[in-house]
C-alpha positions as semicolon CSV with decimal commas, in nm:
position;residue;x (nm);y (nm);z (nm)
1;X;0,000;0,000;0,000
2;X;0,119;0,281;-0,078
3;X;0,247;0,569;0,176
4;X;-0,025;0,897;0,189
5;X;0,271;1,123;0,268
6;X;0,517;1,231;0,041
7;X;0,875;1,241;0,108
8;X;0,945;1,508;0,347
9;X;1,261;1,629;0,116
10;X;0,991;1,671;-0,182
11;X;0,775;1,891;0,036
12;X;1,076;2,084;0,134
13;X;1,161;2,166;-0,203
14;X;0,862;2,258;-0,294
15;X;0,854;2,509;-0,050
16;X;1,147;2,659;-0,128
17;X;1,125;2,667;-0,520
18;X;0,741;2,819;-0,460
19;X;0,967;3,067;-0,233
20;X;1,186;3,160;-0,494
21;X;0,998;3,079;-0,787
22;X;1,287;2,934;-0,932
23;X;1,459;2,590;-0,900
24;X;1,826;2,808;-0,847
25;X;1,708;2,987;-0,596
26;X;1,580;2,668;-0,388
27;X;1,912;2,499;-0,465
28;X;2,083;2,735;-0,346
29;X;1,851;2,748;0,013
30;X;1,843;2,374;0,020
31;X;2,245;2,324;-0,027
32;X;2,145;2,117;-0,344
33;X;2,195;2,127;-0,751
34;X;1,968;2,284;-0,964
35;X;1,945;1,943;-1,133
36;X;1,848;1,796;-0,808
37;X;1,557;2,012;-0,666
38;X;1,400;1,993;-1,069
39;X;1,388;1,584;-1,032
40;X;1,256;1,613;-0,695
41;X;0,961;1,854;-0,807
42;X;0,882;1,594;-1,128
43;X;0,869;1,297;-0,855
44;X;0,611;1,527;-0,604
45;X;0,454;1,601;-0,908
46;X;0,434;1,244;-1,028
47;X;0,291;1,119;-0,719
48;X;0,007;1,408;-0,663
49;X;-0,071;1,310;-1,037
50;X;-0,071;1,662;-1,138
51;X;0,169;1,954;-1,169
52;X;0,270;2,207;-0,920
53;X;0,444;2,494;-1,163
54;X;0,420;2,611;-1,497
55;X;0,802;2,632;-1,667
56;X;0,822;2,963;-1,807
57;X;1,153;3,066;-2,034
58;X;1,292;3,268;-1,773
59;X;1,068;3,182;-1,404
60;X;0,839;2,949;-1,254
61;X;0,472;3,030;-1,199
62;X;0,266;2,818;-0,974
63;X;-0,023;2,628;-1,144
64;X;-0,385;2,564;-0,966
65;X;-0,283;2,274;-0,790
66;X;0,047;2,450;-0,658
67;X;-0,164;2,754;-0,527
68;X;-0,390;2,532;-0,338
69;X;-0,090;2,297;-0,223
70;X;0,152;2,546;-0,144
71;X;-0,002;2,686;0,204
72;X;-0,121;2,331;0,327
73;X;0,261;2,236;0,329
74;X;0,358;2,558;0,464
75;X;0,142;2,498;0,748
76;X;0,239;2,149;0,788
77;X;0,622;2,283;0,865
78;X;0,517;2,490;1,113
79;X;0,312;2,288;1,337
80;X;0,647;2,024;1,321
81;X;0,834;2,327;1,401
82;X;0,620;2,468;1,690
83;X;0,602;2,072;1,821
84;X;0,986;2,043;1,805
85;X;1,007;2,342;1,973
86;X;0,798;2,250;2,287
87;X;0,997;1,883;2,234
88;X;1,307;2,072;2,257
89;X;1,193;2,278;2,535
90;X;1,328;2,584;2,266
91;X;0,945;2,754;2,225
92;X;1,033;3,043;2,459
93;X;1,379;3,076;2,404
94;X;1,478;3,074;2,077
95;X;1,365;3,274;1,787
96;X;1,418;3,297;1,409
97;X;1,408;3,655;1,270
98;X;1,464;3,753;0,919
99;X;1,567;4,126;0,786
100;X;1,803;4,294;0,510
101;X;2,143;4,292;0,620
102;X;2,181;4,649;0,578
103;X;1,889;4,704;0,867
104;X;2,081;4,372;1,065
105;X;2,431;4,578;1,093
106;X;2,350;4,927;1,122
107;X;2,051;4,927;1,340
108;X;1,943;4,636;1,476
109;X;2,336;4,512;1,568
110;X;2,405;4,775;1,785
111;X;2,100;4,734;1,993
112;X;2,150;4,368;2,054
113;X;2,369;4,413;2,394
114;X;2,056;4,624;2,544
115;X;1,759;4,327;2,424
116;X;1,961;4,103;2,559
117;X;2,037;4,284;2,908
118;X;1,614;4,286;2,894
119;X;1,587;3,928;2,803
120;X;1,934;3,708;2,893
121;X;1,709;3,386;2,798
122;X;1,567;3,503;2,446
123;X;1,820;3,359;2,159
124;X;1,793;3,511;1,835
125;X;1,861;3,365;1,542
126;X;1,916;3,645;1,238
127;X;1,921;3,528;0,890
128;X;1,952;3,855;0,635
129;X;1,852;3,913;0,345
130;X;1,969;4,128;-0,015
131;X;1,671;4,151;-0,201
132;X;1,302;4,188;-0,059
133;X;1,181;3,844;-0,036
134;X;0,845;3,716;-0,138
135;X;0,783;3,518;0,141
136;X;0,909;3,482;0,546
137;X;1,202;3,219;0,557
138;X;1,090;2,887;0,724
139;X;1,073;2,864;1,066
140;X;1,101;3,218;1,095
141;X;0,942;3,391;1,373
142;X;0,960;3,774;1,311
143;X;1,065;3,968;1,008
144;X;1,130;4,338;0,933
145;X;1,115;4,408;0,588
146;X;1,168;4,734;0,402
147;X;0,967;4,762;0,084
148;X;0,688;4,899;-0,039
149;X;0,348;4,776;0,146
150;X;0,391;4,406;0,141
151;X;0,101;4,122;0,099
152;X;-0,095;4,087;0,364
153;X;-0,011;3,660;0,384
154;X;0,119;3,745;0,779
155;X;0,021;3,974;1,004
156;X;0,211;4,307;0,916
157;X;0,213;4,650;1,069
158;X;0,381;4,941;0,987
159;X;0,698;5,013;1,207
160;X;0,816;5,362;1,018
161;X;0,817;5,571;0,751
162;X;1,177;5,773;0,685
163;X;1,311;6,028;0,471
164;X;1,581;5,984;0,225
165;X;1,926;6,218;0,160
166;X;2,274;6,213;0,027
167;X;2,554;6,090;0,219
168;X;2,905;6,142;0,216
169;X;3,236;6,198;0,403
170;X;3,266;6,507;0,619
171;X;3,547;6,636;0,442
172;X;3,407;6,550;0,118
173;X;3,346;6,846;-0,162
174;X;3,051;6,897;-0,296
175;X;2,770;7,148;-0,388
176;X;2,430;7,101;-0,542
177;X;2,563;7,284;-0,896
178;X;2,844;6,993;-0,849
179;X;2,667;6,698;-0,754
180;X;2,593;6,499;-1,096
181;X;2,939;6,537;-1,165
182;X;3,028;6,292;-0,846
183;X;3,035;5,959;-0,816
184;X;2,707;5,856;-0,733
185;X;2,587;5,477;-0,543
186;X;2,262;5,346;-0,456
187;X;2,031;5,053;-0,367
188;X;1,887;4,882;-0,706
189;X;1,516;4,853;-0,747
190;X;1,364;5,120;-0,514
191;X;1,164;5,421;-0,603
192;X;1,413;5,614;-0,348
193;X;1,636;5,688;-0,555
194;X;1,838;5,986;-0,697
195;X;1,619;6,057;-0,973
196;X;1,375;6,106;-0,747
197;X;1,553;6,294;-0,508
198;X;1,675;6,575;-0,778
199;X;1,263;6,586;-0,898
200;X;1,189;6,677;-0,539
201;X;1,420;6,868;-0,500
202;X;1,408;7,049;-0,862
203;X;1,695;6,978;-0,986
204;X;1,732;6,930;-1,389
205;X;2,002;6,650;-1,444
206;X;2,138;6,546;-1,809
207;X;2,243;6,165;-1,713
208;X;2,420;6,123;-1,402
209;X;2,662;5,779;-1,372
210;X;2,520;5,612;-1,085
211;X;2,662;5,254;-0,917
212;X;2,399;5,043;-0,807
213;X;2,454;4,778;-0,561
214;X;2,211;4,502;-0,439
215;X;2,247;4,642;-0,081
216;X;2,274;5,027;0,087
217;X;2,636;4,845;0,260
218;X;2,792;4,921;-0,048
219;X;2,703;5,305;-0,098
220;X;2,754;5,366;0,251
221;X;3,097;5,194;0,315
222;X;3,241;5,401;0,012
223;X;3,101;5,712;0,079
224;X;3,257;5,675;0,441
225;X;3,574;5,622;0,254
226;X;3,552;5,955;0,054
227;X;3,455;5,810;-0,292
228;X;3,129;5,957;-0,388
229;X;2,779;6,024;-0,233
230;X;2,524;5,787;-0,159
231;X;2,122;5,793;-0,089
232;X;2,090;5,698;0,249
233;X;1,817;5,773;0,583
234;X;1,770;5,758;0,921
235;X;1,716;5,445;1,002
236;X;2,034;5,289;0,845
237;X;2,266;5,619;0,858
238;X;2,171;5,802;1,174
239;X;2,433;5,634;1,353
240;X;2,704;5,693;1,105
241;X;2,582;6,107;1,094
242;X;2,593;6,104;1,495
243;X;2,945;5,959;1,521
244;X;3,060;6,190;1,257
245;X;3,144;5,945;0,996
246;X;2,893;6,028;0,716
247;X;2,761;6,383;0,731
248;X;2,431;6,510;0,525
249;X;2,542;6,789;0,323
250;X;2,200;6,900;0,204
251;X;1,946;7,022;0,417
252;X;1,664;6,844;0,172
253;X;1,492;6,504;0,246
254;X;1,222;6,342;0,070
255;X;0,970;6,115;0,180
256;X;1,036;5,759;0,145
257;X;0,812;5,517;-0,081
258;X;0,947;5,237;0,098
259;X;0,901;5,199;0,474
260;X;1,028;4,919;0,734
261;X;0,706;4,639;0,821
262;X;0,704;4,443;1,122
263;X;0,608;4,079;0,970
264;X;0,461;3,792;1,256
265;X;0,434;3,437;1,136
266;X;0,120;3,248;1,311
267;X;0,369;3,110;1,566
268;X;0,520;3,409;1,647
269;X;0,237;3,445;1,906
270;X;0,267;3,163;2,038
271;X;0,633;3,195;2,123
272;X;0,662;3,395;2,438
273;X;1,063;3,486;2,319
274;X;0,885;3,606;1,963
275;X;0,659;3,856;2,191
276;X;0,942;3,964;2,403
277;X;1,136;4,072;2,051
278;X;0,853;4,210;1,868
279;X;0,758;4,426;2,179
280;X;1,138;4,517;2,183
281;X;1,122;4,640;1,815
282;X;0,834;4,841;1,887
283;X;0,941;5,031;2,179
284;X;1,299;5,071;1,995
285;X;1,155;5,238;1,661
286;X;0,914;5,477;1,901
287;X;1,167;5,557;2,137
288;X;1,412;5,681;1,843
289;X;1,116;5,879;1,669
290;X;0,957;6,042;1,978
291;X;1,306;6,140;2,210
292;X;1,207;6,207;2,546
């Protein structure tokens, strides 16, 4: 007779190519060949009798079947991962947050030494992020994501909205009749960007060489070195402008597009050390935004 289940491993895969939708991408999660996860998904899809994506020239798309499957098995990971917790005895103590790395080493880093004076017993475990990704990792917990409003699939609140400037080394020259002439950096794919900045601002530029990066780490790191200027805000450069290694040297900011979510799986409730962190978060982003 034959077993009801699938393989685990198929399921897993799944997951993670419906993640990515792309077989690469859920290689390269899974630790696995591209060759590999692609037979795996043609056996799942050979024993459901039906299949799970459509192969487009350059993605995946999820068919019927997959849209229907996909949340079942994303469900079925996290009740094994809420019951291995409470197996473990790791439910209130450890938790699984994802965010940009950008947001992981300039803000949230140097805040770690006071959560954990607050909460000795909460681990965390941080996985980051480059691009904005489509869903939460598995088995994570809490997310922050900066992006434009993401899909309501979690629970997701708003944490902050910022406003966006030009960074660059204190003793670094520049005017605003100068500036198009510099070298220029910036994070791909946002609507933050210096176009944007020079329309609010009213500035008329010709074509401007810009360096993108997949990450604000790059702009940042060679602005601090004196190389150019780089779109930055508050939330990932306020440190840097109070210890004098960036400075801002226009007074204009524009409102941000993008803002920074707080993202709670359906076990992040139920994880007393997920509460504790969220809470954290919360009181962090207000306390910065309203100074006493």
């Amino acid at each position: 007779m034959r077993n009801p289940l699938p393989p685990l491993g198929w399921l897993r895969t799944f997951e993670a190519a419906a993640r990515h939708l792309s077989f690469t991408g859920a290689a390269r999660d899974l630790n696995m060949t591209q060759s590999a996860v692609s037979q795996q998904i043609k056996s799942l899809e050979g024993y459901l009798g039906q299949p799970l994506f459509h192969r487009r020239p350059r993605a995946l798309e999820l068919t019927e079947a997959g849209i229907t499957y996909l949340p079942v098995v994303r469900e079925a990971f996290r009740t094994l991962v809420r019951g291995t917790q409470a197996v473990t005895g790791q439910q209130e103590n450890t938790v699984q947050v994802q965010c940009n790395i950008t947001f992981s080493v300039n803000w949230l880093a140097p805040r770690l030494p006071a959560f954990r004076a607050l909460h000795p017993d909460v681990h965390l475990n941080i996985f980051t992020e480059l691009w904005e990704p489509r869903e939460m990792a598995e088995g994570a917990a809490v997310e922050i994501r900066y992006s434009l409003r993401p899909a309501d699939t979690v629970r997701t609140e708003l944490l902050r909205s910022d406003h966006y400037y030009p960074v660059c080394a204190p003793d670094y020259p520049v005017t605003l009749e100068t500036l198009q002439q510099q070298p220029l950096y910036d994070c791909s794919n946002l609507l933050s960007n210096w176009a944007s900045w020079a329309e609010d601002q009213g500035l008329t530029w010709d074509n401007p060489q810009i360096t993108y990066a997949t990450t604000y780490m790059v702009g940042l790191s060679v602005a601090m070195a004196g190389g150019g200027l780089c779109l930055a805000h508050d939330t990932i450069a306020r440190r840097l402008l109070d210890e004098g290694r960036l400075i801002a040297p226009f007074a204009h900011r524009a409102p941000m597009p993008e803002a920074y979510y707080l993202l709670l799986s359906p076990q992040a409730e139920e994880t007393p050390g997920a509460v504790a962190f969220a809470n954290w978060i919360r009181a962090e982003i207000a306390a910065e935004q309203n100074p006493a």
